[in-house]
N, C-alpha and C positions, 0 to 999 in steps of 0.2 A: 660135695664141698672139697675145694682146693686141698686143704688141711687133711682129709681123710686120703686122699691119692699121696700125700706126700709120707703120711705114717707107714700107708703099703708098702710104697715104694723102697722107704726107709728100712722095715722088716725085712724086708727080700736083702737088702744091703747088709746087713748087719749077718744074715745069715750063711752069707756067701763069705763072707769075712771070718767067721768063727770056722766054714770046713777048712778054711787057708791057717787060722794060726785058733787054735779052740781060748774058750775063753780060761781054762787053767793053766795055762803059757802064758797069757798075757799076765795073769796073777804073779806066776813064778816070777817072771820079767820083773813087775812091780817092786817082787820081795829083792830082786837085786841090786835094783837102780836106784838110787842118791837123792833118795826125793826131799823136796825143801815147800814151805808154805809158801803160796803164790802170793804177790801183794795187789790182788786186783780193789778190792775193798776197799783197804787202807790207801789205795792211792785214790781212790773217789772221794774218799771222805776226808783228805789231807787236803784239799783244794779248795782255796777260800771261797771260789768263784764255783758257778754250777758245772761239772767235770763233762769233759768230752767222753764217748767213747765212738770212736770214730770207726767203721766199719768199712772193710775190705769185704765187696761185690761185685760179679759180675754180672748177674742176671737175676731176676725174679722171676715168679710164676705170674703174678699182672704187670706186670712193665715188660718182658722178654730181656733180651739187652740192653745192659745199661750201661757198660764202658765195654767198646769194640776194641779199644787199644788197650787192655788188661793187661799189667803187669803186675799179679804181688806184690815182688821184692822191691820196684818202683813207688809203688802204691804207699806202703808201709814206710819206707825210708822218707816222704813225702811228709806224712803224716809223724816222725818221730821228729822232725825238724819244727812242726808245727805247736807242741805246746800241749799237744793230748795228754789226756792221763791214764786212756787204755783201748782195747782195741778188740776189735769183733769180728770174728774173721768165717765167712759161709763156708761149713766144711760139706756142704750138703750138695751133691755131682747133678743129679737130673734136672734139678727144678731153678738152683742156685750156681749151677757150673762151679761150683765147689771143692775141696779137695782136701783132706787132712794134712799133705805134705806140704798148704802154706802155713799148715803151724810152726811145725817145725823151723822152717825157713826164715820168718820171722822173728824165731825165740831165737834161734842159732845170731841174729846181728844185729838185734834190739832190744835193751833191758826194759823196756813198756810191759805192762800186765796185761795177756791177754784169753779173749772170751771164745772158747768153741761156740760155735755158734752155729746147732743142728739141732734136731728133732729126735730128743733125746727116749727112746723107747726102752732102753736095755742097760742095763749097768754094765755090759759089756762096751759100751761107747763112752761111761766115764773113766772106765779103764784106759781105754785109747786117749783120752782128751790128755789123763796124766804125765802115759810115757812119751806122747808127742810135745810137750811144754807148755799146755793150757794151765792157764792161772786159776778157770772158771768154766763154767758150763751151764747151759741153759737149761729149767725143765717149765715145759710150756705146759700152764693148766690145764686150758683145752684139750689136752692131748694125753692126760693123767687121772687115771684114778686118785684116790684121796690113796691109798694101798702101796700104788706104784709110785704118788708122790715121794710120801714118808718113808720108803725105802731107799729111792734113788738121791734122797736128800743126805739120807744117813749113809750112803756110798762114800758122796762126794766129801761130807766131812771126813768121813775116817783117810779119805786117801788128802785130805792137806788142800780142797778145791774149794774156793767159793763157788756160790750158784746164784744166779739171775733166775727170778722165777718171775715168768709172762704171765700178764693177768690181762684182760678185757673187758670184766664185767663187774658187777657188785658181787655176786656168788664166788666168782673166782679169786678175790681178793678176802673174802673172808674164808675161803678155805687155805691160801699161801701165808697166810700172816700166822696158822700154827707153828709154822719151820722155817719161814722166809726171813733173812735177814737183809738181802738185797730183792726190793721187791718194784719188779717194771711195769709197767701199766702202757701198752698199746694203742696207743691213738687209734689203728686201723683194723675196722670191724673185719676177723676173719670167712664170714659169709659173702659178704658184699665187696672186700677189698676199700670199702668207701673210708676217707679220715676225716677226724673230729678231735682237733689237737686240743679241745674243753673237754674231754672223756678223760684224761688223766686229773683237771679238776674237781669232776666231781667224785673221782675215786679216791684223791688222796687222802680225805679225811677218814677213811678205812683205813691206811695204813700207821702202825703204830709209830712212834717218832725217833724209835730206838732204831727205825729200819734205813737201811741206804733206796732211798726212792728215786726212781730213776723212770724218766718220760721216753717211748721208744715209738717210730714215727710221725711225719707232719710237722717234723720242724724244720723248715725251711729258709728262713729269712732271719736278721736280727731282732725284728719282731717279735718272733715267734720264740727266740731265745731270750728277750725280754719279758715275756710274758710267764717261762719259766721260771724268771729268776722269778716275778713276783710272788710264781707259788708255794716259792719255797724248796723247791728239785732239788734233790744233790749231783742230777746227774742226766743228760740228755744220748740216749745212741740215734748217731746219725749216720746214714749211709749213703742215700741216693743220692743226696743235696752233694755230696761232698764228690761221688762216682761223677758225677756227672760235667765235673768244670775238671778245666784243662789244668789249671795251675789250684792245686788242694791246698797247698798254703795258704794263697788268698782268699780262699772258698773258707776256711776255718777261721783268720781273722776278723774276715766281712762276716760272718755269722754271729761269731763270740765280740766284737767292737763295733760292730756296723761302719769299716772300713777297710 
């Protein structure tokens, strides 16, 4: 499975990362730096409307390329003219062409709230999400222990981060709803890659109502973001729909108005 090459992958990464700066330096770093609560949450749930989070990608592992003329800094400035209320950005190199230094980049010339957005194995990578200017960080259940969840959860609070927790199935929304206060639900099956933009349907009634629920691919059309609003979403991430058109301003309009 896709999923299992990319945690590999992700370990080797991380590993090679900690002999460059070890993870008690990055601590140290922590205890020095100015850190302030991110507002990714509160700006999802401040939106009367179902809330964008609009993601910066270049590439997938089933789609290959997805924007050949990738720019970041382009990307992002695109989308802070658009009306988002936050932002997801693929920090993950092999599989997403990726890179932690467009966090930065983007928090340096945009007050938006945004999502590291990688395959979170190590509390050593919510350290990095913090001193790079992440608002938030991803922990994918498939990819967690119940041990490793409730640990890496309790990271991200103490360091000031919210956390999007990926869910897919009925099991894994009943184990994220112990600690999850923003909880996602996958349209896209990770065995198959196939999407089923009713799979966050029938999952939201597992989510409790206290939670920021948030629908993550197969949204595609204003359709499909009307079909949102019916369900009640606080919040849809959308990325390819958005990589893929030349002008993302219109691409985000015609989504969220159907024009």
């Amino acid at each position: 499975m896709i999923l299992d090459k990319i945690i590999a992958s992700t370990k080797k990464r991380v590993e090679v990362s900690k002999e460059r700066v070890s993870a008690s330096e990055l601590l140290k770093q922590l205890d020095r730096a100015e850190l302030k609560k991110g507002e990714f949450a509160e700006s999802l749930k401040a939106f009367e409307d179902v809330s964008i989070i609009a993601e910066i990608k270049k590439a997938s592992p089933s789609k290959g390329l997805i924007r050949p003329d990738f720019d970041h800094i382009e990307i992002a400035e695109k989308y802070a003219k658009s009306n988002i209320q936050a932002m997801s950005i693929l920090t993950e190199p092999e599989y997403f062409k990726g890179d932690l230094s467009f966090v930065d980049d983007v928090k340096a010339r945009y007050n938006i709230p945004v999502l590291r957005k990688d395959f979170t194995i190590d509390e050593y990578m919510i350290y990095e999400a913090k001193l790079h200017g992440a608002d938030a960080v991803l922990l994918i259940m498939a990819a967690l222990t119940d041990e490793e969840y409730k640990k890496f959860h309790s990271v991200a609070d103490d360091l000031q981060l919210d956390v999007l927790v990926e869910t897919h199935n009925e099991e894994e929304v009943k184990r994220a709803v112990e600690y999850g206060r923003i909880i996602g639900v996958n349209n896209r099956n990770l065995q198959t890659f196939e999407e089923d933009i009713t799979t966050c349907e029938r999952l939201l009634p597992l989510i409790p109502d206290s939670a920021v629920k948030v629908a993550e691919s197969a949204v595609r059309t204003y359709e499909d973001f009307e079909y949102l609003r019916s369900l009640g979403l606080d919040a849809a991430l959308i990325g390819e729909t958005f990589m893929r058109k030349a002008d993302i301003q219109s691409a985000v309009n015609e989504l969220r108005y159907g024009r």
